[in-house]
C-alpha positions as CSV (number, residue, x, y, z in Angstrom):
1,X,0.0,0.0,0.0
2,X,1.6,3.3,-0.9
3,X,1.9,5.5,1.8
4,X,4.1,8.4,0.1
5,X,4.3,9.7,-3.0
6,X,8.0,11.7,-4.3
7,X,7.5,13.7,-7.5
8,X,10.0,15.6,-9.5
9,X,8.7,19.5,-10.2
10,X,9.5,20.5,-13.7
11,X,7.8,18.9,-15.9
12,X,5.3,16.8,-13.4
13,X,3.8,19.1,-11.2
14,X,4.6,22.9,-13.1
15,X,5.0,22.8,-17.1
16,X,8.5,24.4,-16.8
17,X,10.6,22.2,-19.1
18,X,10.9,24.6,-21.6
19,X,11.8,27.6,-19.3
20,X,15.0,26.0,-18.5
21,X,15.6,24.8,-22.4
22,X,15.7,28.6,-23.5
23,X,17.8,29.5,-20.5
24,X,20.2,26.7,-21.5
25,X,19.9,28.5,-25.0
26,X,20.5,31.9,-23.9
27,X,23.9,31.0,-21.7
28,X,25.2,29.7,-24.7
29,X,24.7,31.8,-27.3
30,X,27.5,33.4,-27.6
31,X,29.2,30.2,-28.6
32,X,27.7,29.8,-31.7
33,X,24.3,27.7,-33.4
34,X,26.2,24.5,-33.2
35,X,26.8,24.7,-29.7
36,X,23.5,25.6,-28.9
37,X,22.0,22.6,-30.6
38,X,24.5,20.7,-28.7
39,X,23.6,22.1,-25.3
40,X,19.6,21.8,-26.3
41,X,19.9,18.3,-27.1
42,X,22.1,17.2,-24.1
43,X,19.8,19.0,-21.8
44,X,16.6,17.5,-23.2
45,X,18.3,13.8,-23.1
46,X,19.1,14.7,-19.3
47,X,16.0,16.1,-17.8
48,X,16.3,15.9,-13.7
49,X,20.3,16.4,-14.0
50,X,21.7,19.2,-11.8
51,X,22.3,22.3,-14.5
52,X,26.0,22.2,-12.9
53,X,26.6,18.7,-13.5
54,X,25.1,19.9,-17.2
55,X,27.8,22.6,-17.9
56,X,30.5,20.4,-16.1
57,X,29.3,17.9,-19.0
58,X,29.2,21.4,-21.7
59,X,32.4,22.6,-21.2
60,X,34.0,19.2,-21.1
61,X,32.4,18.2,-24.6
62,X,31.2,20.7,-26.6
63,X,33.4,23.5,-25.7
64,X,36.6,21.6,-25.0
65,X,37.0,24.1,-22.1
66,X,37.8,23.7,-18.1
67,X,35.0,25.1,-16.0
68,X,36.3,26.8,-12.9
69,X,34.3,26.7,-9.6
70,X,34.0,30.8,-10.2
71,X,33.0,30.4,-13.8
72,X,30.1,27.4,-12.5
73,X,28.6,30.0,-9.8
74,X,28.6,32.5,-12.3
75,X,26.4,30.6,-14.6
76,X,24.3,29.6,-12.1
77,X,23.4,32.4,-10.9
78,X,22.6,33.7,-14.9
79,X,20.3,30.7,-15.1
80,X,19.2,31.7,-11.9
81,X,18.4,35.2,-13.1
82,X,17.0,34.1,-16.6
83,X,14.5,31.4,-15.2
84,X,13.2,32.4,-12.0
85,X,10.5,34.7,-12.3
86,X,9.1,31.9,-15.4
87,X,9.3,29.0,-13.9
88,X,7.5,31.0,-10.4
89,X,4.6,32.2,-13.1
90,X,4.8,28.5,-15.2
91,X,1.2,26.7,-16.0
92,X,0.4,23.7,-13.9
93,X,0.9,20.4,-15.8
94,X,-2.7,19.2,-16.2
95,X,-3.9,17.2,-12.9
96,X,-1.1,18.4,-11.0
97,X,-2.9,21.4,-8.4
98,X,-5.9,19.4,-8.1
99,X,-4.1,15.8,-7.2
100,X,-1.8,18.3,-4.9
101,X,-5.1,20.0,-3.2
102,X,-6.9,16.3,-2.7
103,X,-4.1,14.0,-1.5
104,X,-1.6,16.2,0.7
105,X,-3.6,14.2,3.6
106,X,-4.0,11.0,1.9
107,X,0.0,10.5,1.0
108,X,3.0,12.0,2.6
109,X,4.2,14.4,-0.2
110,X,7.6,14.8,-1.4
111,X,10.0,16.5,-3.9
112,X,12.6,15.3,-5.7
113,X,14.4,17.9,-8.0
114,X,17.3,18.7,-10.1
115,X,17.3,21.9,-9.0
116,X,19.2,23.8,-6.6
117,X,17.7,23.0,-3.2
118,X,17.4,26.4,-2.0
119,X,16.1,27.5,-5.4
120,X,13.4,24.8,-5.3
121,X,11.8,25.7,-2.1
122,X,12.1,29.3,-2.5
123,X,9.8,28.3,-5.4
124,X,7.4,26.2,-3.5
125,X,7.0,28.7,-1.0
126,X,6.3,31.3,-3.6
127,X,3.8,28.8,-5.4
128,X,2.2,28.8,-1.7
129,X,2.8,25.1,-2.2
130,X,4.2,24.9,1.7
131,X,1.5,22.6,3.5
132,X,1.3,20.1,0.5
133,X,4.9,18.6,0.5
134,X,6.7,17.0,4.1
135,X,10.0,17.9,2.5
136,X,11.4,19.0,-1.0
137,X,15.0,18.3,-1.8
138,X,17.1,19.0,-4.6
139,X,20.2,18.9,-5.4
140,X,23.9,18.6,-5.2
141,X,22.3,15.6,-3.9
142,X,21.4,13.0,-6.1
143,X,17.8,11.8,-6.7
144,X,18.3,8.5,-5.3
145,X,20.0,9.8,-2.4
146,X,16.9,11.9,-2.0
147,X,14.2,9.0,-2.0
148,X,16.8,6.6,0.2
149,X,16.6,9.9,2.8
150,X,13.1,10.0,2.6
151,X,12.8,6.5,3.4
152,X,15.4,6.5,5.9
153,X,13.6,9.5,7.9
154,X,9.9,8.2,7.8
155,X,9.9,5.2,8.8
156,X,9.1,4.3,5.1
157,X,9.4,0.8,3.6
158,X,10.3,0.4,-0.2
159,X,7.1,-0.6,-1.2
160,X,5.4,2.0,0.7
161,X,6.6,4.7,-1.9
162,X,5.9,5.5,-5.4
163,X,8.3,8.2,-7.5
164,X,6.2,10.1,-10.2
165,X,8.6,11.7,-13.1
166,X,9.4,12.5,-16.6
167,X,12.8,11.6,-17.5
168,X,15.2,8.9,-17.2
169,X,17.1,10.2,-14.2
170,X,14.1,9.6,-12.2
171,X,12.9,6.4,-13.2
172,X,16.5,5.4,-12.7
173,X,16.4,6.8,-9.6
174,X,13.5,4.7,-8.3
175,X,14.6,1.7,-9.5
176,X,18.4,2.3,-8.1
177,X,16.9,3.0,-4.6
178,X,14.1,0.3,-4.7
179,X,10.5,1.9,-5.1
180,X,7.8,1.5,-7.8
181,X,8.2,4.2,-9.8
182,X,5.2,6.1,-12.5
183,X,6.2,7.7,-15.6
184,X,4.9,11.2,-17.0
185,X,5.3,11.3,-21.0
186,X,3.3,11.4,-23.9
187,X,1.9,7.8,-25.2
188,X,4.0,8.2,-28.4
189,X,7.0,9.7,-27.1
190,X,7.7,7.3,-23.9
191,X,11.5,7.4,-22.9
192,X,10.7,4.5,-20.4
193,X,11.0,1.0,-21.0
194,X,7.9,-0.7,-22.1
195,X,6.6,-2.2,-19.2
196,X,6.5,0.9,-16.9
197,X,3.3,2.8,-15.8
198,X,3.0,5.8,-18.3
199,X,0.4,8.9,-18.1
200,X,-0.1,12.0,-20.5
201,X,0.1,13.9,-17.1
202,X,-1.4,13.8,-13.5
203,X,-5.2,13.6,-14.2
204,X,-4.9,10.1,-13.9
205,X,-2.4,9.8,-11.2
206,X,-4.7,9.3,-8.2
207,X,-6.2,6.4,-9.7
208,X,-2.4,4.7,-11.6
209,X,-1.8,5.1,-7.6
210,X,-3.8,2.5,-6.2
């Protein structure tokens, strides 16, 4: 019987995917169309990835460049600057407020970002999100390391917890740490294998649930 539910944020609960694609754009312009493609595809392939693990990755590959620690903050804090106020403003993913508003007593709530951890609950306190989610982590820790916490500090068994996301990292995630894990993608454009649990969104999610 699940007794807690961890979701990831962009791209499950607040349609924000895209934000952070033009702000990977816009960091990288200056390098050139090529680049840009480069960086647009890596980050789309590597949705849930800390964006500093990302330009670790960009600077390593595409740009054949060291990144310094000072030259890492600095970008950060331009995606930072770029994204914020978007992703604050960004359209629910369909299902998402109202499974939020009916189950925060049902389920122990969690998040399980990519982004900054700071940065993330900045953003759920500005989405007045507070009272639905026990905890919401992000990173430098990793997504597994997340769920194994929440376990860990819950009294949680692995069976008692379902992860909810839309990318690989997550579902990897769920299946590195042990708990069942739900899938959000379109039908036709599924990144998962073919036996997991797939939804359009989270209309459906209460009901994939139990």
């Amino acid at each position: 019987m699940v007794r807690a539910v961890i979701l990831d944020f962009d791209g499950v609960i607040l349609d924000s995917v895209g934000v952070k694609t033009r702000t990977f754009a816009r960091l990288f312009e200056d390098r050139g169309p090529m680049v840009v493609r480069q960086v647009i595809d890596y980050h789309l392939a590597n949705g849930g990835v800390s964006r500093f693990e990302k330009f670790e990755y960009i600077y390593s590959n595409f740009l054949h460049e060291t990144l310094s620690r000072a030259e890492s903050a600095r970008l950060g804090d331009r995606f930072k600057a770029f994204a914020f106020d978007e992703i604050v403003i960004a359209p629910w993913i369909p299902g998402a407020k109202e499974f939020l508003q009916d189950n925060f007593q049902r389920y122990l709530l969690f998040v399980a970002s990519g982004t900054p951890e700071d940065e993330l609950r900045e953003i759920i306190c500005l989405r007045h999100l507070d009272r639905n989610f026990r905890g919401a982590f992000g990173s430098p820790a990793s997504k597994a390391q997340i769920v194994n916490r929440i376990v860990a500090e819950n009294d949680l068994t692995r069976s008692d917890v379902v992860f909810v996301g839309d990318a690989m990292t997550d579902f990897h995630a769920a299946m590195e740490s042990g708990v069942k894990f739900i899938g959000i993608a379109p039908a036709s454009a599924s990144p998962f294998p073919p036996s997991t649990k797939v939804l359009p969104d989270l209309r459906g999610l209460a009901e994939a649930i139990t």
